[in-house]
C-alpha positions as a printed Julia matrix, in Angstrom:
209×3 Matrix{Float64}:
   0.0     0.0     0.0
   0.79    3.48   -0.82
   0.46    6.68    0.58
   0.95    9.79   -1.7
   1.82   13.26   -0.06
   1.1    16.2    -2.38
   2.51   19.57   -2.37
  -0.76   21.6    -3.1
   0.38   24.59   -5.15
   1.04   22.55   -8.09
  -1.18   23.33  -10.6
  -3.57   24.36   -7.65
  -4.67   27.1   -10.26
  -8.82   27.2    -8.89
  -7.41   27.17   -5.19
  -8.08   30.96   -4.26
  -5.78   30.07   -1.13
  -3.76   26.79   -1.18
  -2.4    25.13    1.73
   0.91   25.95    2.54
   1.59   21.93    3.57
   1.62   19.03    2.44
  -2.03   17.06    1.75
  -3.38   13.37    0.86
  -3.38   12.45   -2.67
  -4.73    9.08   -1.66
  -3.49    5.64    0.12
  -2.59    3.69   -3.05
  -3.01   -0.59   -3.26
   0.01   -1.78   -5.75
  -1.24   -2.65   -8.66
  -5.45   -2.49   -8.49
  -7.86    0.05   -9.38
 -11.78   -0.02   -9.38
 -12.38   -3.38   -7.56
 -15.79   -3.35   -6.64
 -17.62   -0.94   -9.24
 -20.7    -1.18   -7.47
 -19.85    0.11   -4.14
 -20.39    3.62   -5.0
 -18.99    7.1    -2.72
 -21.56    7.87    0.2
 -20.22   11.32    1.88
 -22.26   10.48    5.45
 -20.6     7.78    5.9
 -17.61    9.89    7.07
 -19.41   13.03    8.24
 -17.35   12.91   11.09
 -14.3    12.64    8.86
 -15.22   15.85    7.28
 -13.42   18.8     8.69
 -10.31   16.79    9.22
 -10.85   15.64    5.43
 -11.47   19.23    3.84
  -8.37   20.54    5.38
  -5.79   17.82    4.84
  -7.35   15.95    2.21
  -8.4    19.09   -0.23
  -9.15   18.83   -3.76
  -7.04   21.6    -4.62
  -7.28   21.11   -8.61
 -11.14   20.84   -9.06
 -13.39   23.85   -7.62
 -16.5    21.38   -7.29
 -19.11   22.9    -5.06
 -19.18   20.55   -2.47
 -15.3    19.27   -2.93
 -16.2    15.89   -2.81
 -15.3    14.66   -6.41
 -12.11   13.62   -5.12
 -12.26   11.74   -2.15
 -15.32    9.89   -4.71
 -12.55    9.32   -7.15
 -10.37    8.52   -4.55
 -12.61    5.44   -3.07
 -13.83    4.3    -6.25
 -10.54    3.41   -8.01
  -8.52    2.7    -4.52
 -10.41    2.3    -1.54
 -12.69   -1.12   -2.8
  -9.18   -2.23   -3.49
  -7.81   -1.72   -0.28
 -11.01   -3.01    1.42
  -9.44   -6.43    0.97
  -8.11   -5.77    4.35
  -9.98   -5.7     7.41
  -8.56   -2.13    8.94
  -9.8    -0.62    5.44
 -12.93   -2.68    4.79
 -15.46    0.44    4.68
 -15.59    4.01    3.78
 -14.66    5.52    7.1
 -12.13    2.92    7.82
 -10.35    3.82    4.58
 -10.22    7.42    4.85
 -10.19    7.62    8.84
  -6.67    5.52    8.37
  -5.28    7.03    6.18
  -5.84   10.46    7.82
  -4.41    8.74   10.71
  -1.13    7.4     9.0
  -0.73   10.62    7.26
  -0.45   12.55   11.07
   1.78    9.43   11.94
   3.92   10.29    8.86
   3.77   13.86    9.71
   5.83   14.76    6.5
   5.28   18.74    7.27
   7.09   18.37   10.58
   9.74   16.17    9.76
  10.76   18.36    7.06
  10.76   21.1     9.17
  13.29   19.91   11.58
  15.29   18.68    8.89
  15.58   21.9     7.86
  14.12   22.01    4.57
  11.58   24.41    4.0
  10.24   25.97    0.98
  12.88   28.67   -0.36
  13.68   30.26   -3.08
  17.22   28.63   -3.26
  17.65   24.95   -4.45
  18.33   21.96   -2.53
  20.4    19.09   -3.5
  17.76   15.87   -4.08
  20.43   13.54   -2.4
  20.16   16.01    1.13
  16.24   15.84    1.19
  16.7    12.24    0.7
  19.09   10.95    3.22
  16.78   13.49    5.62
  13.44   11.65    5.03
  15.74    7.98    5.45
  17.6     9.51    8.65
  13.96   10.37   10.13
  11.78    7.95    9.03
  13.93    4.5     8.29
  13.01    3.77    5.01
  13.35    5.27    1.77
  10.3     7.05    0.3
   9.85    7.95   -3.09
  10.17   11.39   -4.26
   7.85   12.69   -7.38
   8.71   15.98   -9.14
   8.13   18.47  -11.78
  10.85   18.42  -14.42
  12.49   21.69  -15.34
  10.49   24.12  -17.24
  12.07   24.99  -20.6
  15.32   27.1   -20.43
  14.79   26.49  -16.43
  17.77   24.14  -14.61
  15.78   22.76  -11.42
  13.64   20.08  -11.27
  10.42   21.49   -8.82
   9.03   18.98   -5.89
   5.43   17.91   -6.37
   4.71   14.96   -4.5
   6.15   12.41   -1.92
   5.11    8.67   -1.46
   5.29    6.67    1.68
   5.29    3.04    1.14
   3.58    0.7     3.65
   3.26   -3.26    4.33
  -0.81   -4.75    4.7
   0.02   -4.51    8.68
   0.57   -0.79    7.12
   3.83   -0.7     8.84
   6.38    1.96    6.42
   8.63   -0.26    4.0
  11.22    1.07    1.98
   9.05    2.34   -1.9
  11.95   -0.34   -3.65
  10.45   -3.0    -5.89
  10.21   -6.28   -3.84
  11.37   -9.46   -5.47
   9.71  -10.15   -8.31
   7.91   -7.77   -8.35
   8.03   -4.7   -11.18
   8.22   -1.35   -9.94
   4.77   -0.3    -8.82
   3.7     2.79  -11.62
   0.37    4.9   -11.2
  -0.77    5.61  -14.86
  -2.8     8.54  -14.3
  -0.04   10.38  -11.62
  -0.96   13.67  -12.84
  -1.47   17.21  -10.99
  -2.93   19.64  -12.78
  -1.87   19.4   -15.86
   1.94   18.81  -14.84
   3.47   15.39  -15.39
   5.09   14.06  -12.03
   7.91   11.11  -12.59
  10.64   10.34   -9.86
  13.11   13.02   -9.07
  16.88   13.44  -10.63
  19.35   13.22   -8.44
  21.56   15.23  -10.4
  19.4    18.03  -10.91
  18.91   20.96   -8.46
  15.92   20.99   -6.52
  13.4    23.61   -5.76
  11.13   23.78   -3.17
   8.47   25.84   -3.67
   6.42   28.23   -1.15
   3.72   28.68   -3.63
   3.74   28.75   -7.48
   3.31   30.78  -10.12
């Protein structure tokens, strides 16, 4: 199971005022999407989800009225995948836990004390790396931007925590035999995100353009 970690601002274009942290894209089964086709979205089922849900789990690309296109998508393609397990076998389970591994995680704060905060100079991708191993233990995967035209720096958009079915972190390596898990549709806004260069410089954005 995965865990994606969005920076917001990219391509957060309808977002009168994006977050200034890092959100939920979604938490990810390897390799399934749309399981159960028939077990449609019901928002009530996590009412009580819903004000942690609208703040760290934002649709920050689509300005639907009631913002809950998203976490729809989200449940339709990935959560009656993940319900093969019993801690994710229902609506609230699904999002509840993954609200709750996400303030486990607690990217924003790890970061933080690390040092690395959004800036307007670049950071080397091997230095944000060996941070996230050093605090966490395992090796995460880290999604960005390339560089714009006639730009040098690749631009951080997303970070992906990797977790076994007792949802315990893992190291995001491909286990044995097993192919590199790819999302096909990894896109934010209309940006394509693929796994950061090591070589290039690195910027960290506060907001963008």
């Amino acid at each position: 199971n995965t865990m994606y970690f969005c920076f917001p601002q990219m391509g957060a274009n309808d977002c009168e005022h994006p977050p200034e942290y890092w959100t939920i894209h979604g938490l990810w089964p390897d390799k399934t999407e749309e399981c159960n086709r028939t077990w449609h979205f019901n928002v009530t089922e996590i009412k009580d989800l819903l004000s942690d849900m609208r703040h760290y789990w934002p649709d920050v690309l689509h300005s639907s009225l009631n913002r809950t296109q998203f976490w729809k998508h989200e449940w339709e393609k990935h959560g009656t995948c993940a319900a093969t397990l019993a801690v994710l076998n229902s609506q609230k389970k699904y999002f509840g836990k993954a609200l709750e591994l996400y303030h486990h995680v607690d990217l924003n704060s790890c970061l933080l004390k690390a040092g690395i905060k959004p800036s307007s100079s670049y950071y080397e991708m091997t230095a944000i790396k060996e941070a996230l191993t050093r605090f966490y233990g395992v090796t995460p995967k880290i999604q960005c931007l390339p560089p714009e035209e006639g730009e040098k720096a690749q631009t951080i958009g997303q970070i992906e925590f990797c977790f076994t079915k007792e949802l315990q972190l893992r190291n995001c390596t491909a286990q044995k035999g097993e192919s590199e898990p790819m999302p096909a549709d990894l896109k934010l806004g209309t940006e394509e995100l693929s796994v950061c260069s090591d070589t290039l410089p690195t910027y960290y954005p506060s907001e963008v353009e």
